[in-house]
C-alpha positions as CSV (number, residue, x, y, z in Angstrom):
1,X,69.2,72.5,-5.0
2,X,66.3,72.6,-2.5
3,X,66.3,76.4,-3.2
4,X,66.0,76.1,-6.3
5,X,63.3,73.8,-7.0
6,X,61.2,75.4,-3.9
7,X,61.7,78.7,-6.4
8,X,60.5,76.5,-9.5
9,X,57.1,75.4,-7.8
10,X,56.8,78.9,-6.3
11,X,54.6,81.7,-7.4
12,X,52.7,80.0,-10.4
13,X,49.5,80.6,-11.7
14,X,47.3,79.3,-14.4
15,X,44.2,80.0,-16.0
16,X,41.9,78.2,-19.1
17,X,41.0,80.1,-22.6
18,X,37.5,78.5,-24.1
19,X,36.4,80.1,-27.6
20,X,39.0,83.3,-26.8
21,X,37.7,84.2,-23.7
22,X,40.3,83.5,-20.6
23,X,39.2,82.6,-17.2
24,X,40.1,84.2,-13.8
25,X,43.9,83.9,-13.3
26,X,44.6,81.4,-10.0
27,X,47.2,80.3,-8.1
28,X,48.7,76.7,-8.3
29,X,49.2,75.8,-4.6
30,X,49.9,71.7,-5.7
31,X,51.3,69.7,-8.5
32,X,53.9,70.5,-11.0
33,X,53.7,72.2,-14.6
34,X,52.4,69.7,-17.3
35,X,54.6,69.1,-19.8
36,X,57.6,70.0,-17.9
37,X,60.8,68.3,-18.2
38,X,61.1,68.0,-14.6
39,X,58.2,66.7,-14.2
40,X,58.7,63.0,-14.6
41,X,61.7,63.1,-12.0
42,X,59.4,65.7,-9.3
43,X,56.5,63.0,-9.5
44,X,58.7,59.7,-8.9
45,X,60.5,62.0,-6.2
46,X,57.0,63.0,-4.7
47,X,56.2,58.8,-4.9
48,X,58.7,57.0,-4.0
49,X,57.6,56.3,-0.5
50,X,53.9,54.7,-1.5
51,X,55.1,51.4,-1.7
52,X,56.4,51.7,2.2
53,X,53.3,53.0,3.0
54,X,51.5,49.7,1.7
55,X,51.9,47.2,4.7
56,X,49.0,44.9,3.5
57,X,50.1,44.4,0.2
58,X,52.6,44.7,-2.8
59,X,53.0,47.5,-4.7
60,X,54.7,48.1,-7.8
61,X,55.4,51.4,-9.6
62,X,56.1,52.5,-13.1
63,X,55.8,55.6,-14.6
64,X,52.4,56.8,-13.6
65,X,50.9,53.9,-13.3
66,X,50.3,51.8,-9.9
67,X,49.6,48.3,-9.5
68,X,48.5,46.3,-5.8
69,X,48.7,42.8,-5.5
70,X,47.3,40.6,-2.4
71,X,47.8,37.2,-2.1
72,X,45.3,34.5,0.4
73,X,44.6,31.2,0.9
74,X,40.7,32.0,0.0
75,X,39.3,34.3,-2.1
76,X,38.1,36.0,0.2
77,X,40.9,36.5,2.5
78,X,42.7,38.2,-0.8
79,X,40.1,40.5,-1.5
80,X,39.9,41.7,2.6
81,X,43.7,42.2,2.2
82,X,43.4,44.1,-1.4
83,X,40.8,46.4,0.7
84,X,42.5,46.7,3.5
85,X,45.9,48.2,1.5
86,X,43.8,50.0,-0.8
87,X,42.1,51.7,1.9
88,X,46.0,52.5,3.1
89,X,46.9,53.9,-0.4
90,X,44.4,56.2,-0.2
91,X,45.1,57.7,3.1
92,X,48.7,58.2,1.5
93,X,46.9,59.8,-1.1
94,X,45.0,62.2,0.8
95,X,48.2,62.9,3.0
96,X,50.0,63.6,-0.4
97,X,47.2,65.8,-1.9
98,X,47.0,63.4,-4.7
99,X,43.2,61.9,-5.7
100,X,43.6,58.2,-6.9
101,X,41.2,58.0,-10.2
102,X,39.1,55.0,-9.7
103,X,37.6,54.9,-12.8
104,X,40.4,54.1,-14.4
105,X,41.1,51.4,-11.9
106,X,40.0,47.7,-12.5
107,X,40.7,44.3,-10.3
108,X,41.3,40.6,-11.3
109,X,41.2,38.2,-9.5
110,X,44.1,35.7,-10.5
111,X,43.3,32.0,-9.9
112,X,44.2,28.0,-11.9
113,X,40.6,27.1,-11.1
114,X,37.5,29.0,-12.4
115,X,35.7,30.8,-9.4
116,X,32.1,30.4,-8.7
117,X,30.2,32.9,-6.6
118,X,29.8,36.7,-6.4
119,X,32.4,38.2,-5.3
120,X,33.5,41.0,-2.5
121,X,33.3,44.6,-3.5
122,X,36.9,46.2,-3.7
123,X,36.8,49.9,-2.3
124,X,39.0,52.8,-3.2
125,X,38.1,55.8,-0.9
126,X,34.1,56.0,-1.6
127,X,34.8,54.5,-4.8
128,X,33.9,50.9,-6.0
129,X,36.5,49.5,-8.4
130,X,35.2,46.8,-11.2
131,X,36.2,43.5,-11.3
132,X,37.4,42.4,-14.9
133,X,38.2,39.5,-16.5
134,X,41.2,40.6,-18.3
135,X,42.9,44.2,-18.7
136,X,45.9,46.0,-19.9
137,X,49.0,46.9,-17.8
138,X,52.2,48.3,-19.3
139,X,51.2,47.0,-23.2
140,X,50.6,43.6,-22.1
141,X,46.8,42.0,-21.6
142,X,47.0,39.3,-19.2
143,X,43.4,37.6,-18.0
144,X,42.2,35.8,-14.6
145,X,43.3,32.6,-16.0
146,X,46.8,33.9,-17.3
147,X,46.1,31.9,-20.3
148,X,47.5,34.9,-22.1
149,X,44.5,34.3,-24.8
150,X,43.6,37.7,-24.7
151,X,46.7,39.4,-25.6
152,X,47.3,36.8,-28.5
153,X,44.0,38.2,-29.8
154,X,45.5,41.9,-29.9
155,X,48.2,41.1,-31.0
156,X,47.0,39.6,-33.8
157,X,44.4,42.1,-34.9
158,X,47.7,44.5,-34.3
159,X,49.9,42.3,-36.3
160,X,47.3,42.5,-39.5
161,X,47.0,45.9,-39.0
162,X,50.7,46.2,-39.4
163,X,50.9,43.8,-42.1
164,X,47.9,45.9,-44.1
165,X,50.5,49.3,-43.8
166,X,53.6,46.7,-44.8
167,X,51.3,46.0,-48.0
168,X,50.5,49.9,-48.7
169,X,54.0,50.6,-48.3
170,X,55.1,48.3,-51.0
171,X,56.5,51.6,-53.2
172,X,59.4,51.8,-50.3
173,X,62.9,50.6,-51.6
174,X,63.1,47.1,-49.7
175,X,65.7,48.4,-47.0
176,X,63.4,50.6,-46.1
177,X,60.5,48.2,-45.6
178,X,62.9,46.0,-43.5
179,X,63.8,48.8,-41.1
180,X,59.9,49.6,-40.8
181,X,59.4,46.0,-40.0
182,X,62.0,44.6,-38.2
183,X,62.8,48.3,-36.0
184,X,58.6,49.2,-35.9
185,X,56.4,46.9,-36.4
186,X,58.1,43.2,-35.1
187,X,59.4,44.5,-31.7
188,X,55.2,45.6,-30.5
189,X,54.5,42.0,-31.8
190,X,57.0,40.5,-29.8
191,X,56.8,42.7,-26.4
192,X,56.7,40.6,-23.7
193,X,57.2,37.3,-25.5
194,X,59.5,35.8,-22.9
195,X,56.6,35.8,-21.0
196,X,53.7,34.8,-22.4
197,X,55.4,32.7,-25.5
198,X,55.4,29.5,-23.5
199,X,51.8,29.5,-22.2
200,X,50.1,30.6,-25.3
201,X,47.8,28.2,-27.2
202,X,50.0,27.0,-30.3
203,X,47.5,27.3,-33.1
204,X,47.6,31.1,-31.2
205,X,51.1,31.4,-31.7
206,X,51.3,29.2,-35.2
207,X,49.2,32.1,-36.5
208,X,51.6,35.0,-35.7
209,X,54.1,32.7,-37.4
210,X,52.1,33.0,-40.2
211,X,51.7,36.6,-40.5
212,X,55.4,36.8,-39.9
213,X,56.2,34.7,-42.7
214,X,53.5,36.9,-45.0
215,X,55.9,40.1,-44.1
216,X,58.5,38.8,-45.8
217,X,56.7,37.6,-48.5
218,X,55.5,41.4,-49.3
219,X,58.8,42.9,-48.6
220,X,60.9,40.1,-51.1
221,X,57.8,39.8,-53.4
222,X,57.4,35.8,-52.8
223,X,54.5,33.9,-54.0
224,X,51.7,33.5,-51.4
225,X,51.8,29.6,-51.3
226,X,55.9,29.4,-51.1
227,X,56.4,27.0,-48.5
228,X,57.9,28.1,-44.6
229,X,61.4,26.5,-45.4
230,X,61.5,28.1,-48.2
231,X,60.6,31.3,-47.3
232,X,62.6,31.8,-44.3
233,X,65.9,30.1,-46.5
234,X,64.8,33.0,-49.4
235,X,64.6,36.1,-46.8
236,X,67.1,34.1,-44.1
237,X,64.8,35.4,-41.6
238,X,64.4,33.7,-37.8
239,X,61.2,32.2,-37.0
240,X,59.2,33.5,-33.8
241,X,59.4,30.1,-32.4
242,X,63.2,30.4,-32.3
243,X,63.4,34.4,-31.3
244,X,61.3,33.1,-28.6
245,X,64.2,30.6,-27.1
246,X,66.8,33.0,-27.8
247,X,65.0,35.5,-25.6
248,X,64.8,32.8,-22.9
249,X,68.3,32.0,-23.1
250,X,69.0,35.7,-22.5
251,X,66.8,36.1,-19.3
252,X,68.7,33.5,-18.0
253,X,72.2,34.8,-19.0
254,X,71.1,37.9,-17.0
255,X,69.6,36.2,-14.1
256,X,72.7,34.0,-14.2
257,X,75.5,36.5,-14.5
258,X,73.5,38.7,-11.5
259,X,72.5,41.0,-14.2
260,X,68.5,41.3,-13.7
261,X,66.4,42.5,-11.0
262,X,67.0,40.7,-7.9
263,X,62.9,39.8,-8.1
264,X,64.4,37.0,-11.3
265,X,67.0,35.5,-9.2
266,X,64.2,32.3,-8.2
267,X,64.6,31.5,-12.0
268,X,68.0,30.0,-11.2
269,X,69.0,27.4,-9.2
270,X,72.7,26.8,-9.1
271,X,73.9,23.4,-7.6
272,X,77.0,23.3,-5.2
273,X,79.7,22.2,-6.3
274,X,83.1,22.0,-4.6
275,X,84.9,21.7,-7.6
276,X,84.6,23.5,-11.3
277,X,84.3,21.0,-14.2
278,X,82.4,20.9,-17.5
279,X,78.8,21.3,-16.7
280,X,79.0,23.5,-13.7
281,X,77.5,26.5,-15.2
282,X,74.1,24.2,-15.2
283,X,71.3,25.0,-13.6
284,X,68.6,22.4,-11.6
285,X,66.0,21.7,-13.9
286,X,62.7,21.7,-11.9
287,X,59.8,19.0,-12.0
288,X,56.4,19.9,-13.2
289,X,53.1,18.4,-12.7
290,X,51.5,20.2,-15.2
291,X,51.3,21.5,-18.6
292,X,51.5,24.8,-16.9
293,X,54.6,24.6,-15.2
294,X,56.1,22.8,-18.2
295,X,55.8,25.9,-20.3
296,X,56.8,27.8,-17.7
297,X,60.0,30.0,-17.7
298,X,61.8,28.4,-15.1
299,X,61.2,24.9,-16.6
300,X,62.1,25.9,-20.4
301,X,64.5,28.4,-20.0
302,X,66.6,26.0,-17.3
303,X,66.3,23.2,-20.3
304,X,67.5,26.0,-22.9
305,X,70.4,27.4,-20.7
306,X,72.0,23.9,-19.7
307,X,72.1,23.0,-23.1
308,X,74.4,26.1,-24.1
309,X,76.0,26.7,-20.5
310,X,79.5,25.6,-21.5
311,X,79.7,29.5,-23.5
312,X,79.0,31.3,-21.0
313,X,82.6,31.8,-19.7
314,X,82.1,35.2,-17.7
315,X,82.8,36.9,-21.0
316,X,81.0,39.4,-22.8
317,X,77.3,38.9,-23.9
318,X,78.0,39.6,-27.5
319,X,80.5,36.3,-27.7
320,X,78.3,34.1,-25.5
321,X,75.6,35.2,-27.7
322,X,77.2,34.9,-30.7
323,X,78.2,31.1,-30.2
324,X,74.2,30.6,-29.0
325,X,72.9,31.2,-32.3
326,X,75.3,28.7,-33.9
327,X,74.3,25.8,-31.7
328,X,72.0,23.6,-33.7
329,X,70.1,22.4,-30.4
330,X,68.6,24.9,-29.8
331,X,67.2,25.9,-33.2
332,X,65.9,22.0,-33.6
333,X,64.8,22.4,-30.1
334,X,60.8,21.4,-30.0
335,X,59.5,23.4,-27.3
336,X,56.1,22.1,-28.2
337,X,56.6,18.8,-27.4
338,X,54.8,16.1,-25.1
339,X,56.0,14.4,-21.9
340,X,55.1,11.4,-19.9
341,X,54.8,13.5,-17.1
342,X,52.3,16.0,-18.2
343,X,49.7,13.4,-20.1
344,X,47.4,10.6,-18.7
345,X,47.8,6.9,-19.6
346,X,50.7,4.9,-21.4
347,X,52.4,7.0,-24.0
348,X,55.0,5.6,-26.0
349,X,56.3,8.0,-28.9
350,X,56.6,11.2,-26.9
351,X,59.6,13.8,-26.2
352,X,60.5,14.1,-22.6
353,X,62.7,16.9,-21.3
């Protein structure tokens, strides 16, 4: 095997044709063909030790693309630690004959509270990397506040754009438009919505309901001003709101059954018990102090999960699932609503969970 990939990256050349004319034929002493099927598996091969060579912070890899994380106590301690393993990525780098691309590098600083006051200059190699307020990693746009405001806003503007092409495609037999929607278009809306569905502004995430409801009145022809209930009984569609708690429901029956990355496992906290009995598939529910935490995963999907633990039976997915989605609970379940715990004052018509 090691002879025959030596032979593959052996004795290549490559040159450049510009309006006809070609270039001086070289030798490739570094890299691997572009386009190559091998390629992928050569470069995570080539790779796969940078994160060990990180001692001063976290990496994580995927694909081609490389993310470092620091945490401190100050600001400023996080930023000398983000240098400090930034300036040990890029001796791996050099080591590896590989030149890290800082333009196409940004830094965020991740923090509850606003921060005030300039802040430290990050440093790749010579290089000075700009600090953002929001960017794009993997699909997803998250922002310094994790507010997730941001990637609502694209995925709305995506989600009209989709909606626009739903429209224009109106001439398309209606089996057709429901495989462009529901196998194209709805699964980019809804990446990542375990994540950021429970800390999104409502009105954010009403609005995508409403453009979800407007597909399905272009693909059954409804009137515009049908009402929700009526719509979603006529097309006997699922509303966002409730794909978004069956999704939760399935992190946790991953995490649960040991199914998920390991990294997941803190979103389940299994009481000991010394004896089996109805509940004992539940998980501890943990306490929040905040809106924040309240919305989190841990705190929603641990409500959502005890309330349909007695199906999961160490059986297959598909029947666990299966009896999920006829549980009335959690469709009726208001994931929106107020608790005594995360509002100041006397309140004395509210939800608590």
């Amino acid at each position: 095997m090691l002879s025959w990939l030596t032979d593959y990256q052996s004795d290549r050349t490559q040159f450049s044709v510009v309006n006809g004319q070609h270039s001086t034929v070289l030798n490739v002493t570094c890299g691997i063909p572009q386009g190559s099927v091998l390629g992928p598996t050569l470069f995570a091969l080539c790779t796969n030790d940078l994160p060990n060579s990180v001692s001063s912070g976290t990496v994580f890899m995927y694909a081609g693309d490389t993310t470092v994380y620091c945490l401190g106590d100050t600001v400023d301690s996080a930023v000398t630690s983000l240098n400090r393993a930034l300036s040990e990525l890029n001796r791996w780098c050099q080591e590896s004959s590989l030149t890290p691309h800082s333009a196409k590098c940004e830094a965020v600083l991740l923090m509850r509270k606003p921060y005030i006051g300039p802040l430290n200059s990050v440093i790749i190699g010579e290089d000075q990397i700009e600090w953002v307020k929001h960017t794009r990693l993997l699909g997803v746009t998250f922002d310094d506040r994790l507010s997730w405001s941001q990637h609502l806003t694209d995925v709305k503007k995506s989600f009209v754009n989709k909606l626009n092409l739903l429209k224009r495609s109106s001439v398309l037999s209606r089996d057709a438009l429901l495989d462009l929607y529901f196998q194209v278009f709805l699964p980019l809306v809804l990446y990542g919505l375990v994540v950021w569905g429970g800390s999104v502004n409502m009105e954010q995430l009403n609005s995508l309901e409403k453009f979800h409801r407007r597909a399905a009145g272009v693909i059954y022809n409804l009137p515009r001003g049908m009402p929700s209930a009526d719509v979603y009984r006529h097309s006997k569609w699922k509303t966002l709101n409730y794909l978004h708690k069956l999704r939760l429901i399935k992190l946790f029956y991953k995490v649960f059954s040991s199914e998920a990355p390991a990294a997941l496992s803190y979103l389940v906290n299994k009481p000991c018990a010394a004896y089996d009995f109805r509940r004992s598939n539940n998980v501890s529910v943990p306490c929040f102090n905040s809106c924040f935490f309240k919305n989190s995963i841990s705190h929603r999907g641990a409500i959502l999960w005890n309330a349909v633990s007695t199906y999961f039976t160490g059986s297959q997915f598909t029947a666990f699932y299966r009896n999920v989605k006829k549980d009335k609970y959690v469709k009726d379940f208001d994931l929106s609503a107020q608790s005594v715990r995360s509002l100041p004052g006397q309140y004395h018509d509210f939800k608590c969970y």
